[in-house]
C-alpha positions, 0 to 999 in steps of 0.5 A: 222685784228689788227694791230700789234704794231706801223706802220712801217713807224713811227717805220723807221722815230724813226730808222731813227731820231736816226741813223741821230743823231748818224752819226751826232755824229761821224761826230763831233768826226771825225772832232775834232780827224782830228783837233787833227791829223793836231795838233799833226803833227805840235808837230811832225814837231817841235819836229823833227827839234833836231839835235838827234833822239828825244824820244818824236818825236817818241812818238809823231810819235806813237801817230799821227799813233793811232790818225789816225788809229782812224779817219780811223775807226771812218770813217769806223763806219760812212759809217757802220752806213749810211747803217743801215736803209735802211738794218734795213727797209728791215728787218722789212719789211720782220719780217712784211711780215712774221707776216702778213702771219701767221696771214692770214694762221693759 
């Protein structure tokens, strides 16, 4: 029987390499937005210590609020991610399973 397209294996190891560099990738961006969240608090702090309600801690306020609304979601991303390889490998194994068996019942 002819083999149809690479190895699973070597198709999981390339998925495999890939979805490694993506989370590595939003592993990176997740540390520099927490790294801008400790940066944006300590603005805040400072920009609150006005005797009056300042309008730019409220912006400021405003904008830790999104930046960790991003990391939440970034994190998120990350965990999504993580899961799509092994979800990815049951899949080809059952595409797989499937071609092999009409194959072997024309």
């Amino acid at each position: 029987m002819a083999e149809i397209g690479p190895p699973i294996s070597e198709q999981l190891a390339g998925i495999r390499d890939v979805q490694e560099n993506i989370l590595t990738t939003l592993n990176l961006l997740l540390e520099a937005i927490q790294a801008q969240s400790e940066m944006l608090a300590d603005i805040l702090a400072a920009a609150a210590q006005e005797a009056t309600p300042s309008p730019v801690a409220e912006a400021l306020a405003a904008l830790v609020a999104a930046v960790h609304g991003l990391a939440d979601n970034q994190a998120t991303l990350i965990a999504h991610i993580a899961d799509l390889p092994a979800t990815l490998g049951r899949q080809l194994e059952i595409c797989l399973s499937e071609r092999l068996t009409a194959v072997a019942d024309p």
